[in-house]
VOBA-1610 file (N, C-alpha, C; in pm, whole numbers, padded with zeros to 5 digits, always signed):
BEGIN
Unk+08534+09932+08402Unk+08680+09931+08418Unk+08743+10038+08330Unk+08856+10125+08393Unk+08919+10230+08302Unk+08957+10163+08250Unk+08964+10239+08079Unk+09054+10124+07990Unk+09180+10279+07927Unk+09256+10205+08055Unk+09422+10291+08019Unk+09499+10197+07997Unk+09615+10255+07929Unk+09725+10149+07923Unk+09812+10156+08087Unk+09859+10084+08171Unk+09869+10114+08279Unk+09994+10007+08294Unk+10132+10021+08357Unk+10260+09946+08321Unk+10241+09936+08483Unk+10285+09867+08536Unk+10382+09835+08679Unk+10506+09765+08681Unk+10613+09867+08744Unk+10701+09879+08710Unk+10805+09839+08831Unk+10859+09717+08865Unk+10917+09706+08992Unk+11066+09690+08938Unk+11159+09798+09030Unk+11325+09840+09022Unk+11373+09725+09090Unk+11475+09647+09042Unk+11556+09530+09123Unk+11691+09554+09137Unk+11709+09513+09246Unk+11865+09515+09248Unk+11924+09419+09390Unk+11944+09260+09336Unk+11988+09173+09403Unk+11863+09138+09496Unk+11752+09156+09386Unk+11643+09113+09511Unk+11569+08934+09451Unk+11634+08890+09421Unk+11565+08727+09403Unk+11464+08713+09529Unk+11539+08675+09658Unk+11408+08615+09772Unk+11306+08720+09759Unk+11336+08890+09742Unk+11218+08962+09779Unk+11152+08939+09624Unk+11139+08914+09506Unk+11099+08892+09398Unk+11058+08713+09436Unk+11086+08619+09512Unk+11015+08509+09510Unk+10900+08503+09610Unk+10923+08600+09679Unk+10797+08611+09763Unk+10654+08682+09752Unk+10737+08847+09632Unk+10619+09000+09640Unk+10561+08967+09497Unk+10673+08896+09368Unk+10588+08912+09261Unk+10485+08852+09253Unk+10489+08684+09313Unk+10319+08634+09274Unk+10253+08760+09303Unk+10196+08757+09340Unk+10069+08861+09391Unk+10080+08939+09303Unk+10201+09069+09295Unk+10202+09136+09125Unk+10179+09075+09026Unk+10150+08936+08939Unk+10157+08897+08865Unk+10008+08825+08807Unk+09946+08805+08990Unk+09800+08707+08982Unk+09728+08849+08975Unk+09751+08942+09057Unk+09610+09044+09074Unk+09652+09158+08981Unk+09736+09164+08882Unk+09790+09274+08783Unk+09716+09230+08639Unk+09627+09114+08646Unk+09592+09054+08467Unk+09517+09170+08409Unk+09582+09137+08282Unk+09545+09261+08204Unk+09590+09378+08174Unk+09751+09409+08285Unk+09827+09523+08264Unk+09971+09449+08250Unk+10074+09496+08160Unk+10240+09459+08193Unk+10288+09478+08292Unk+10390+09377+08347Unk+10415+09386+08458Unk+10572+09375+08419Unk+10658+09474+08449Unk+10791+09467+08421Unk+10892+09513+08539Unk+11015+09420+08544Unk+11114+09438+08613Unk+11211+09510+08546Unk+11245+09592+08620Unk+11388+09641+08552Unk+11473+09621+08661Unk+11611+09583+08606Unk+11755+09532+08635Unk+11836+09614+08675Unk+11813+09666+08775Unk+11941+09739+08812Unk+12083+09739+08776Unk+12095+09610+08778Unk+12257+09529+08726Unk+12295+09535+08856Unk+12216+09370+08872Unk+12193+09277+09009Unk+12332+09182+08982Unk+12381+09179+09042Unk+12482+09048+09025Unk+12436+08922+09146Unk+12298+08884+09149Unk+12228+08735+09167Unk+12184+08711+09067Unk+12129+08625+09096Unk+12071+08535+08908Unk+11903+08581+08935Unk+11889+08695+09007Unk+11744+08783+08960Unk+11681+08761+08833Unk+11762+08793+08764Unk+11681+08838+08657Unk+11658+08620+08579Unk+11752+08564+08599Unk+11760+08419+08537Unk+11624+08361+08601Unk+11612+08419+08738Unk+11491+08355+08834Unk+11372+08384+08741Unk+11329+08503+08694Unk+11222+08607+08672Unk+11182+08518+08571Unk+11307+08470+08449Unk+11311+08415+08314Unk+11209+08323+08366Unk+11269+08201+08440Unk+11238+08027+08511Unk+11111+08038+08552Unk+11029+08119+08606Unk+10962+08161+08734Unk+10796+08236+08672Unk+10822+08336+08599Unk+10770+08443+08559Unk+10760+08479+08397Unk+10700+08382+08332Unk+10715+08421+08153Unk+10665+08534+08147Unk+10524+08557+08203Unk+10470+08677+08160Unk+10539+08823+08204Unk+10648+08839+08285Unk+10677+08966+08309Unk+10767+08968+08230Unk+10815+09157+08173Unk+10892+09191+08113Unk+11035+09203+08179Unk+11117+09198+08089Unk+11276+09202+08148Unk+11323+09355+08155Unk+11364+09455+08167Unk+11428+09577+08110Unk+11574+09565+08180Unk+11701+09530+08154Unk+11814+09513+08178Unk+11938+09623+08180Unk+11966+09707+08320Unk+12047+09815+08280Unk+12189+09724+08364Unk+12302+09834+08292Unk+12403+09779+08303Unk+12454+09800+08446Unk+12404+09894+08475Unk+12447+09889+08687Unk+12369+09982+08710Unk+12393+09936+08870Unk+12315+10008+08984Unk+12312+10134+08987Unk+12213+10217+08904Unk+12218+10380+08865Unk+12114+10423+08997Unk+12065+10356+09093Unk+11976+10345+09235Unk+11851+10377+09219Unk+11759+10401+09266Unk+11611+10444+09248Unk+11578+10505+09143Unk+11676+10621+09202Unk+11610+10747+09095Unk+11658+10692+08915Unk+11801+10719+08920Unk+11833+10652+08736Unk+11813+10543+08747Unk+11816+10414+08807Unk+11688+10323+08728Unk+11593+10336+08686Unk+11485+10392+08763Unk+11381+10428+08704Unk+11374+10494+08577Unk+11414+10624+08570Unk+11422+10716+08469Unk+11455+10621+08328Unk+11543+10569+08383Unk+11613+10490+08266Unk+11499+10374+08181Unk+11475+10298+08306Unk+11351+10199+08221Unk+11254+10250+08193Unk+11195+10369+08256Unk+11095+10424+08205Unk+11083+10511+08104Unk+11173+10516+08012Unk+11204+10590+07924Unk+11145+10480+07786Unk+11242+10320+07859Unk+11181+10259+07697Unk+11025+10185+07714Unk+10968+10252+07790Unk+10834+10196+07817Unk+10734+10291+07819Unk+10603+10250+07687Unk+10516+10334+07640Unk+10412+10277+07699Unk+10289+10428+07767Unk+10162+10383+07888Unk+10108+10492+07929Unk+10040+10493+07936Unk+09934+10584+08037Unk+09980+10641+08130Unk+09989+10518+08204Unk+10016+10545+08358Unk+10142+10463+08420Unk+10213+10502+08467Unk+10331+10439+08523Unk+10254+10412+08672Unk+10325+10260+08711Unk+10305+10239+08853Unk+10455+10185+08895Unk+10544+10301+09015Unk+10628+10279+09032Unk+10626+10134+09190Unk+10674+10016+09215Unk+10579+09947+09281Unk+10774+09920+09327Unk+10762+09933+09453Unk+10870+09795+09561Unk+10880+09690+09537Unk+10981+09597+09514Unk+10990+09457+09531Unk+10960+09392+09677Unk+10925+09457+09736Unk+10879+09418+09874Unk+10725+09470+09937Unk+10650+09469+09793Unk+10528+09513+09809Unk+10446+09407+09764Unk+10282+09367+09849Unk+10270+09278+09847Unk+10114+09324+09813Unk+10039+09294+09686Unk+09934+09335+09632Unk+09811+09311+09678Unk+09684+09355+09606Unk+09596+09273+09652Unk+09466+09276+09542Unk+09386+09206+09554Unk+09254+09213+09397Unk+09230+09365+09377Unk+09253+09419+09264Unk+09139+09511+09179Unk+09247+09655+09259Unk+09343+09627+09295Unk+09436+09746+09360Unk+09466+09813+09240Unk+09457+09818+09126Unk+09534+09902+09000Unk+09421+10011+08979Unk+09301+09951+08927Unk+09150+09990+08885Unk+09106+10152+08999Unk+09092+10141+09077Unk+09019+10229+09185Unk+09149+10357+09161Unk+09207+10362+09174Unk+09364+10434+09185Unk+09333+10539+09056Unk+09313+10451+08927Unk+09325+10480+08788Unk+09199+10579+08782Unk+09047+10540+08807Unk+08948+10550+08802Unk+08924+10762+08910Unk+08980+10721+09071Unk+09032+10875+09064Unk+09123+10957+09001Unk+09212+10904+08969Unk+09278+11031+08868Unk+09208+11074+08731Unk+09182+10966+08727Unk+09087+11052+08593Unk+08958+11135+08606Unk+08919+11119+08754Unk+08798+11204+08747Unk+08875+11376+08736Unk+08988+11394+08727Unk+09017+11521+08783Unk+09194+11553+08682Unk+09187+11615+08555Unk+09306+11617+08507Unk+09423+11647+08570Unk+09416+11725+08625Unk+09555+11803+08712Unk+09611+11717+08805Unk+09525+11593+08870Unk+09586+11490+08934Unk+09703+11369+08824Unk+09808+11408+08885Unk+09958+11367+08840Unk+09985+11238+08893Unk+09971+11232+09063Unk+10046+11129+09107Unk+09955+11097+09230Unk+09942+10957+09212Unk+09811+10890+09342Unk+09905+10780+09436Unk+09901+10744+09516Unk+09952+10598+09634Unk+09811+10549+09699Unk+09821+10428+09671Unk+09722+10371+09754Unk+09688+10371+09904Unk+09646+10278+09989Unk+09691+10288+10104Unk+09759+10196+10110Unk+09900+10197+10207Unk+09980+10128+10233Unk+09990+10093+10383Unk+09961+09962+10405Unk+09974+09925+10578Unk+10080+09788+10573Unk+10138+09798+10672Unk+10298+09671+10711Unk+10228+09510+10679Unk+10337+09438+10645Unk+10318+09300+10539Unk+10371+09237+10705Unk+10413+09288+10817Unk+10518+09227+10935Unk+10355+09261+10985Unk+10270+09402+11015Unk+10129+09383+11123Unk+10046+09426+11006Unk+09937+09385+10945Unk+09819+09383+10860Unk+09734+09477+10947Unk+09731+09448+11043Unk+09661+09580+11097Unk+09693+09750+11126Unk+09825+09755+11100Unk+09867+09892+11125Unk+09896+09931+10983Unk+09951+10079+10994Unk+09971+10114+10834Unk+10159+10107+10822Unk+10205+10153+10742Unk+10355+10118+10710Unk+10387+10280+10742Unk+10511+10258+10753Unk+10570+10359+10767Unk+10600+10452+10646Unk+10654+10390+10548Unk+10691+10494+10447Unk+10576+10486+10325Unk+10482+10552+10390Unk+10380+10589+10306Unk+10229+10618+10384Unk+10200+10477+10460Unk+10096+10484+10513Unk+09936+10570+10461Unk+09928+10599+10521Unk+09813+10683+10411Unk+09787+10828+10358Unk+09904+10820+10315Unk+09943+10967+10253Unk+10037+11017+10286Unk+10125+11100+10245Unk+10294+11166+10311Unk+10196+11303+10307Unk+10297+11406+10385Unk+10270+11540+10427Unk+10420+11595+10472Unk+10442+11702+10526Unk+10560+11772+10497Unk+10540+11873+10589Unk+10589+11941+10700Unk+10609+12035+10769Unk+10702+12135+10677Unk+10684+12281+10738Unk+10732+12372+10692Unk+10895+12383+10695Unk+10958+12310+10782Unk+11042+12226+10782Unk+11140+12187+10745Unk+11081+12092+10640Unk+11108+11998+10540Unk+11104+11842+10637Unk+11051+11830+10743Unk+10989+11710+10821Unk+10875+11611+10737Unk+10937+11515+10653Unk+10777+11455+10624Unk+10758+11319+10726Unk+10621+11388+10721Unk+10510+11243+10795Unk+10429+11215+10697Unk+10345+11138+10777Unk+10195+11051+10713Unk+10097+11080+10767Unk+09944+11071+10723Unk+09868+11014+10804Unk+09897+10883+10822Unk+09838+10878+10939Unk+09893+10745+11028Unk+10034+10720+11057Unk+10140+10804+11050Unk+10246+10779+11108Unk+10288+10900+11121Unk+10332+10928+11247Unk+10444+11076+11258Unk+10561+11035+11307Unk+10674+11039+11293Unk+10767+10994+11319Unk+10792+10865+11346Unk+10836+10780+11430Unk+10812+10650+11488Unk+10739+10606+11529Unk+10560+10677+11559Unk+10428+10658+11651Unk+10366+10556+11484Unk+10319+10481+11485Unk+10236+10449+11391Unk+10135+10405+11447Unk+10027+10423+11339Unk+09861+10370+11402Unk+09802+10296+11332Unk+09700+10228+11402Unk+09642+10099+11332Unk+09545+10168+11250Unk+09502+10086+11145Unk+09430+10095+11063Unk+09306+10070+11089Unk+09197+10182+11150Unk+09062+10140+11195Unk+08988+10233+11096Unk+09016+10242+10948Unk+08920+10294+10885Unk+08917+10439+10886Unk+09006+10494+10956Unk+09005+10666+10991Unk+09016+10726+10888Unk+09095+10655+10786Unk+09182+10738+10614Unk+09099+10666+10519Unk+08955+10666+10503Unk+08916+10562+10432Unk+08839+10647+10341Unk+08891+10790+10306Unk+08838+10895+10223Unk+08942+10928+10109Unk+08913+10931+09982Unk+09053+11025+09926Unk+09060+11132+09987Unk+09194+11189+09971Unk+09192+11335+10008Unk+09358+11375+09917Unk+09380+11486+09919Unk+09472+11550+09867Unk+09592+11539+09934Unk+09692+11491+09935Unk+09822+11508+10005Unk+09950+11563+09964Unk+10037+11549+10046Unk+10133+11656+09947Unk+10279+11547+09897Unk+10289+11392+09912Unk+10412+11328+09855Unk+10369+11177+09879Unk+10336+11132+09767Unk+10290+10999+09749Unk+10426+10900+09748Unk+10390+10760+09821Unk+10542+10702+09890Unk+10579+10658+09744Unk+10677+10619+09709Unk+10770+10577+09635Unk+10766+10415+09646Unk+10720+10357+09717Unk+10686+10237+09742Unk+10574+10178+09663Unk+10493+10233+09613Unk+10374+10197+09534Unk+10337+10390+09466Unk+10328+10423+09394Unk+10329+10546+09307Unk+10269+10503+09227Unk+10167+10575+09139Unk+10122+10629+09034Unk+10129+10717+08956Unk+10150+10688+08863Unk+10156+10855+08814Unk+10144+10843+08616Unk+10053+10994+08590Unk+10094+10975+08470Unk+10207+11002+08379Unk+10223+10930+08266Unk+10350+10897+08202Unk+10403+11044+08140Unk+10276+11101+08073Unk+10340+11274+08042Unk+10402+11348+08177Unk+10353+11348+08265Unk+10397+11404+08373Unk+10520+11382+08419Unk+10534+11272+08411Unk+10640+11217+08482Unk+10775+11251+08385Unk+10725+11280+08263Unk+10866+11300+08127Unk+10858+11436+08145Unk+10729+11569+08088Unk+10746+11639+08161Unk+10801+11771+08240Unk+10842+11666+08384Unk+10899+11678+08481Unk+11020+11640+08516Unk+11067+11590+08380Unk+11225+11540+08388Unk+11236+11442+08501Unk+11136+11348+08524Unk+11137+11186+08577Unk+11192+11297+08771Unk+11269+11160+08796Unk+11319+11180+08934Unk+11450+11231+08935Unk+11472+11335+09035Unk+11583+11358+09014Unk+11714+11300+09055Unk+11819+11273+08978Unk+11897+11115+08973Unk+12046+11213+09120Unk+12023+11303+09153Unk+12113+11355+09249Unk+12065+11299+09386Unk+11958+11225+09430Unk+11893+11165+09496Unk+11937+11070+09554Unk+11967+10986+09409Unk+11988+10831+09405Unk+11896+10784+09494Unk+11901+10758+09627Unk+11789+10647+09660Unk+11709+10748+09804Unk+11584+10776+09803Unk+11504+10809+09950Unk+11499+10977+09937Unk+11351+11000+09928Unk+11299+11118+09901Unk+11296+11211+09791Unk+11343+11102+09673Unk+11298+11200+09560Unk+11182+11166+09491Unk+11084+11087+09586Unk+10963+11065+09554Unk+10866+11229+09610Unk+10895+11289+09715Unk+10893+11423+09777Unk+10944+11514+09678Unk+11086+11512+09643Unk+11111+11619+09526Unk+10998+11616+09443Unk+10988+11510+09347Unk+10946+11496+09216Unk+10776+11563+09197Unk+10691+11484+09381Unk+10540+11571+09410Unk+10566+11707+09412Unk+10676+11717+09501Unk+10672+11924+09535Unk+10679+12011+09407Unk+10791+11928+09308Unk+10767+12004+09179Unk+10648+11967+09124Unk+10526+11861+09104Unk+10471+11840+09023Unk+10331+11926+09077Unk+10345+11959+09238Unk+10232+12043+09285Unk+10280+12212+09227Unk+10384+12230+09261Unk+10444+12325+09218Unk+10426+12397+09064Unk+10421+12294+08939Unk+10365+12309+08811Unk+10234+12295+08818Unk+10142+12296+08957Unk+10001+12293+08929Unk+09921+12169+08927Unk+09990+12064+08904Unk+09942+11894+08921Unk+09908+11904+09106Unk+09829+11777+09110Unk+09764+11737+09272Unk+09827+11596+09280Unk+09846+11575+09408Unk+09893+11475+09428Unk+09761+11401+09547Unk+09693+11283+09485Unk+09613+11226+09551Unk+09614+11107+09675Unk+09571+11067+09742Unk+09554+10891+09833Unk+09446+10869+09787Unk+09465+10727+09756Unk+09327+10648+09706Unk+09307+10501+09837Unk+09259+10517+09938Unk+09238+10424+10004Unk+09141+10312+09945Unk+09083+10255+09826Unk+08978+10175+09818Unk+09078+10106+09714Unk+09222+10098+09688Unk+09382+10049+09674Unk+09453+10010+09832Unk+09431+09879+09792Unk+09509+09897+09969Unk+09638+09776+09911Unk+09784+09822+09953Unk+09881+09677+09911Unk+09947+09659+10060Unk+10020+09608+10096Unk+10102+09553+10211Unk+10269+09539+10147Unk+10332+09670+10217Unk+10460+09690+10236Unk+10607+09624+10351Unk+10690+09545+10292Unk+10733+09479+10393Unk+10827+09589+10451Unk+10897+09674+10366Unk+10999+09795+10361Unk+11146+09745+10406Unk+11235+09826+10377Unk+11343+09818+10440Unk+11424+09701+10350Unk+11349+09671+10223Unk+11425+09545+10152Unk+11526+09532+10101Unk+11590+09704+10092Unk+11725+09715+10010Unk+11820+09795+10145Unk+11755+09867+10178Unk+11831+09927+10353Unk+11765+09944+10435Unk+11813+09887+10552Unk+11782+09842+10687Unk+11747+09979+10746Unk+11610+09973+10791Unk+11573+10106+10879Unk+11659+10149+10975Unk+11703+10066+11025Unk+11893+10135+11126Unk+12007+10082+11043Unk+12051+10238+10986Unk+12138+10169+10851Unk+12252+10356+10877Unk+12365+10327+10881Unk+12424+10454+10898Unk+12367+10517+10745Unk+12411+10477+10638Unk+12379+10454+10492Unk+12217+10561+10537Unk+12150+10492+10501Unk+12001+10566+10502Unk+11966+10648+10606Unk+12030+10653+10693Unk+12048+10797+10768Unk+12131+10881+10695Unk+12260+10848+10657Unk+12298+10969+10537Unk+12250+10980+10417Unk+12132+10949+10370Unk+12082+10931+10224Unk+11962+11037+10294Unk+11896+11000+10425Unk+11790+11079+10456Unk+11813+11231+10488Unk+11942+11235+10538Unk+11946+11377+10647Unk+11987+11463+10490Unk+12088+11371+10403Unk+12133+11468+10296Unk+12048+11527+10192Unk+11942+11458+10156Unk+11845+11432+10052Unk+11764+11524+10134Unk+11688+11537+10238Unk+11607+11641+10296Unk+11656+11782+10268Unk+11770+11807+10288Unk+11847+11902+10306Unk+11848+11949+10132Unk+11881+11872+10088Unk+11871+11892+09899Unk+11729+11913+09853Unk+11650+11833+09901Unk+11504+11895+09905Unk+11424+12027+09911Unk+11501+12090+10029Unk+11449+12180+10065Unk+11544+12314+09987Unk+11657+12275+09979Unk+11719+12421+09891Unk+11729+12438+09718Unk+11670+12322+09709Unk+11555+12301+09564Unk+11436+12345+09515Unk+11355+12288+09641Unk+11200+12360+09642Unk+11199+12492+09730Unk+11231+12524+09847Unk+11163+12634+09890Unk+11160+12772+09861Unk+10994+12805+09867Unk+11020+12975+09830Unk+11151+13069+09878Unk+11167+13105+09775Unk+11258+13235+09789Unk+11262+13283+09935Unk+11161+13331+10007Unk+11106+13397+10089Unk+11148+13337+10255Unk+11150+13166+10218Unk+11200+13118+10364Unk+11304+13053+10347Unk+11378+13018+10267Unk+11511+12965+10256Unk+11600+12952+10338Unk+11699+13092+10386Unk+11771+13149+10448Unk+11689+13081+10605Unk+11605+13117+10637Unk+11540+13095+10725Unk+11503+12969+10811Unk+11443+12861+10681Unk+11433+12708+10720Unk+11557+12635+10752Unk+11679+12693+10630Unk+11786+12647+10654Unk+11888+12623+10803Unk+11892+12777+10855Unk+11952+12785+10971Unk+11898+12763+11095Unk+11758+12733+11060Unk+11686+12643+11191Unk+11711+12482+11190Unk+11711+12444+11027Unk+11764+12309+11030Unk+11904+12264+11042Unk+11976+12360+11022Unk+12117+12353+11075Unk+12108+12320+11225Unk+12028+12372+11326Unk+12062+12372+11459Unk+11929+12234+11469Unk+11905+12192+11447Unk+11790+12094+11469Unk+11868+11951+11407Unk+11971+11935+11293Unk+12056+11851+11214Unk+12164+11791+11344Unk+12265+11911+11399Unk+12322+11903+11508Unk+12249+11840+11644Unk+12141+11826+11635Unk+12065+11797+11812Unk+12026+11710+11747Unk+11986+11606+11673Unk+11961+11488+11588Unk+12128+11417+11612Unk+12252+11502+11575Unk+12330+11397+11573Unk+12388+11386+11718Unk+12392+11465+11816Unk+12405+11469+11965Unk+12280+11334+12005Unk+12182+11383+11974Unk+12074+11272+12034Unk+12160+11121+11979Unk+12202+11060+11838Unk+12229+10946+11779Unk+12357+10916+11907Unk+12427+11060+11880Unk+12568+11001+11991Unk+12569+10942+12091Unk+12464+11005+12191Unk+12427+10992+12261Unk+12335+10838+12309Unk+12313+10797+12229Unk+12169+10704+12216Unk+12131+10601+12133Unk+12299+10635+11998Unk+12238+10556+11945Unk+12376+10468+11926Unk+12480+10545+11800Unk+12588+10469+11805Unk+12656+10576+11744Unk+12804+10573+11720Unk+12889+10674+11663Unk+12872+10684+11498Unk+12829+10562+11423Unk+12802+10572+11274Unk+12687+10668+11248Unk+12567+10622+11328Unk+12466+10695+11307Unk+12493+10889+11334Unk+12578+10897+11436Unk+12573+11004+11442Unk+12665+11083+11317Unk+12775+11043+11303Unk+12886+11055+11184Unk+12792+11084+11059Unk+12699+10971+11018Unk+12614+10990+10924Unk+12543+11091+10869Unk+12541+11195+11046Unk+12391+11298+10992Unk+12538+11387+10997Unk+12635+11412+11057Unk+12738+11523+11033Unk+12809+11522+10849Unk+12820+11397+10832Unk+12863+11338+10662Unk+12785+11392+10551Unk+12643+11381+10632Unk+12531+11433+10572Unk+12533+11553+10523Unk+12544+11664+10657Unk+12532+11816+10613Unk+12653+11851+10535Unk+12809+11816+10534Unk+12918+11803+10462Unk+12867+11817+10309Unk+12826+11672+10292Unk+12773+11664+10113Unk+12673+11767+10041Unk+12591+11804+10172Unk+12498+11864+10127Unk+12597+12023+10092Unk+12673+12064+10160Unk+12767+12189+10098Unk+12826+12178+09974Unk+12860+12048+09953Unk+12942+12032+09866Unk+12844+12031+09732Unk+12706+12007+09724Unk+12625+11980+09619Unk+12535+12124+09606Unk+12549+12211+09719Unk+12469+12338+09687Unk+12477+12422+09566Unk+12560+12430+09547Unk+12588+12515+09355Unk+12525+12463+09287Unk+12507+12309+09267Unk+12428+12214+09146Unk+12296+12259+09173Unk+12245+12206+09326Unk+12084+12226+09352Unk+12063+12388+09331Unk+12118+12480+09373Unk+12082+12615+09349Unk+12050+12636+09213Unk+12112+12600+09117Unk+12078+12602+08955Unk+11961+12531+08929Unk+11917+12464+09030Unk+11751+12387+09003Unk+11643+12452+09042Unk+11667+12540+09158Unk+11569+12612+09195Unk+11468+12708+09110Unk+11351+12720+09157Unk+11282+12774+09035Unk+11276+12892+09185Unk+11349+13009+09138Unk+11308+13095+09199Unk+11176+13161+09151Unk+11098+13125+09096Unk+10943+13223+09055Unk+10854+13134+09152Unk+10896+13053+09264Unk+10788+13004+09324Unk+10802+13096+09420Unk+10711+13150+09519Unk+10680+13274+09608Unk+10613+13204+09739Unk+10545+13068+09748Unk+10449+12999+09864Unk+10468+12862+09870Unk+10481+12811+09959Unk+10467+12677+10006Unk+10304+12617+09881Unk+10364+12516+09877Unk+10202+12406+09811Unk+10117+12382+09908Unk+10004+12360+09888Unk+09894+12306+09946Unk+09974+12220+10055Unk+09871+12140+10152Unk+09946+12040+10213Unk+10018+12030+10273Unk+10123+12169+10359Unk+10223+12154+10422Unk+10146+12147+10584Unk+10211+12109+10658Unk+10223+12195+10812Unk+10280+12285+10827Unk+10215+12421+10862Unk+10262+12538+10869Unk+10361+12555+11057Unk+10317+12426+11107Unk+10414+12427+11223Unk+10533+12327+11253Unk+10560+12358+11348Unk+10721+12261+11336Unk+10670+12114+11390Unk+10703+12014+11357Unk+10608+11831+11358Unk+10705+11822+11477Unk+10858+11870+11506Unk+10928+11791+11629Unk+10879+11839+11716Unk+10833+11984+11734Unk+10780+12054+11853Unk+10657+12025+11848Unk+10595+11988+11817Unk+10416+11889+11793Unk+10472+11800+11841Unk+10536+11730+11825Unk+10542+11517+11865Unk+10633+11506+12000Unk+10753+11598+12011Unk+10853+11557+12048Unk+10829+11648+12210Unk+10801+11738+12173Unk+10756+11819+12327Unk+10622+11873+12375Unk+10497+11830+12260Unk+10355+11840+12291Unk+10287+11712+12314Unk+10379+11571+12258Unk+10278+11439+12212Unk+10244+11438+12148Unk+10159+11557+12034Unk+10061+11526+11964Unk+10134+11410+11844Unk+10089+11292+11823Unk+10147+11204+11775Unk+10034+11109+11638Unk+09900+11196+11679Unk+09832+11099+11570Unk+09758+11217+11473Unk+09779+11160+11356Unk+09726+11250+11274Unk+09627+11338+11307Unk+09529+11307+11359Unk+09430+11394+11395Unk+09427+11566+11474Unk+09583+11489+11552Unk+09596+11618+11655Unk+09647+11723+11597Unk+09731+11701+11464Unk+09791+11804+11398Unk+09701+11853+11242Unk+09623+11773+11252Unk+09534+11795+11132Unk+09539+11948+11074Unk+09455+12000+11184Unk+09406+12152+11187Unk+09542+12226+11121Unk+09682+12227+11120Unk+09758+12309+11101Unk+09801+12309+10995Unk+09756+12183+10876Unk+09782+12191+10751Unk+09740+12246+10700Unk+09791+12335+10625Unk+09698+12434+10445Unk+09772+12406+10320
//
């Protein structure tokens, strides 16, 4: 057994039922590591439950909802470890899931940040969506999975049952080490909630760290515990945050370039919602590109212009024109185009 100090670390905010259902399991198959909640500044009696319920987990209590990103940062600041495990309240564990995870990163220093495999707590046989077995990233700024490209997801028949290198470990279950993660100046809190688990890998591949999947870690993700996968909200958290993503990280070289293709690809996303879906959703992705103007001066001052190439791990082709007008829909078919 590695003997690291190793924290798991689950962010709350008004989640009592999802904390009476996900922590057993964090609590029975975690012996031997701390297991701490931090408080968003829940206004349910969360944290009173945790007290009643849960002696052995730690409390960390912030005064409000600072969202993913500054919660985290925040509790993880007064907590000394090895290894941080950033974990969902709607993640559902399983024996000896910490150990195997720990055991590859250490074969290899430069590995920063690992995810287990993650498959749905709703079908045990398929993998989850936001994570599944490994994130990846089109040239883009499109991320998929193995085992999921867009809305296609696939069952879990053993196909991902190799580590391999990927390029954005889910945010749903994360690893990572604790220097790294400080660093790297934690997550970035302009985020607030959905895809600055993607920022935080792109910079940490970017400084030269690897970002791993450890399939012989497997937990069960229920997702969607704090926003509803059809949520106007997380359609504008997604379309804006991508968009901040990409004029953060990308080389110098395609900027100008990715941008004004995703400009016209942002627009046919919100025609398709109008069309198909409802008027919020579509409003959402137009609200979206709005904020994202309004925040470009800040993100431009983040950019590390001395990066010159995409990281390892991208798709060097476009994933909508793969899925959306070829089919190719399962990992395998697009394999070949990653470097």
């Amino acid at each position: 057994m590695i003997k690291k100090n190793v924290v798991v670390v689950i962010l709350n905010w008004n989640g009592r039922e999802l904390l009476r259902e996900y922590l057993p399991s964090v609590v029975k198959y975690s012996l031997g590591y701390d297991v701490y909640v931090a408080d968003n500044g829940s206004n349910d009696d969360s944290v009173a439950f945790i007290r009643d319920n849960f002696p052995t987990v730690k409390i960390i209590c912030l005064d409000r909802n600072y969202g993913f990103t500054g919660g985290y940062n925040r509790a993880l600041r007064q907590i000394t470890a090895d290894y941080y495990v950033l974990l969902n309240d709607d993640v559902e564990v399983t024996k000896g899931w910490i150990n195997p995870v720990v055991q590859l990163m250490e074969q290899d220093s430069h590995i920063a940040v690992c995810q287990p495999k993650l498959l749905s707590k709703t079908d045990k046989s398929k993998f989850e969506y936001a994570g599944a077995a490994g994130g990846y990233i089109d040239y883009l700024g499109y991320p998929f999975c193995a085992g999921r490209i867009f809305e296609h997801i696939e069952k879990d028949k053993g196909q991902y049952n190799q580590p391999r290198e990927i390029f954005w470990a889910s945010g749903a279950a994360m690893f990572v080490k604790s220097d790294v993660f400080h660093e790297l100046g934690g997550l970035d809190e302009d985020f607030f909630a959905h895809m600055e688990e993607i920022d935080f890998c792109w910079r940490a591949k970017n400084s030269g760290y690897k970002v791993m999947y450890c399939p012989q870690s497997k937990v069960y993700h229920y997702g969607g515990g704090t926003l509803n996968k059809i949520s106007p909200r997380k359609t504008f958290l997604n379309f804006r945050n991508n968009l901040l993503l990409l004029y953060k990280n990308l080389p110098e070289k395609e900027l100008s370039k990715v941008m004004r293709k995703r400009k016209y690809l942002d627009l046919l996303a919100a025609l398709v919602f109008r069309l198909t879906s409802s008027k919020a959703e579509y409003k959402a992705v137009l609200d979206a590109r709005k904020e994202f103007y309004k925040m470009k001066d800040s993100f431009f001052e983040k950019r590390n212009s001395d990066i010159r190439n995409y990281p390892s791990q991208v798709y060097r082709r476009s994933l909508v024109v793969s899925s959306k007008i070829f089919h190719k829909n399962l990992f395998k078919q697009i394999e070949k185009g990653i470097q």
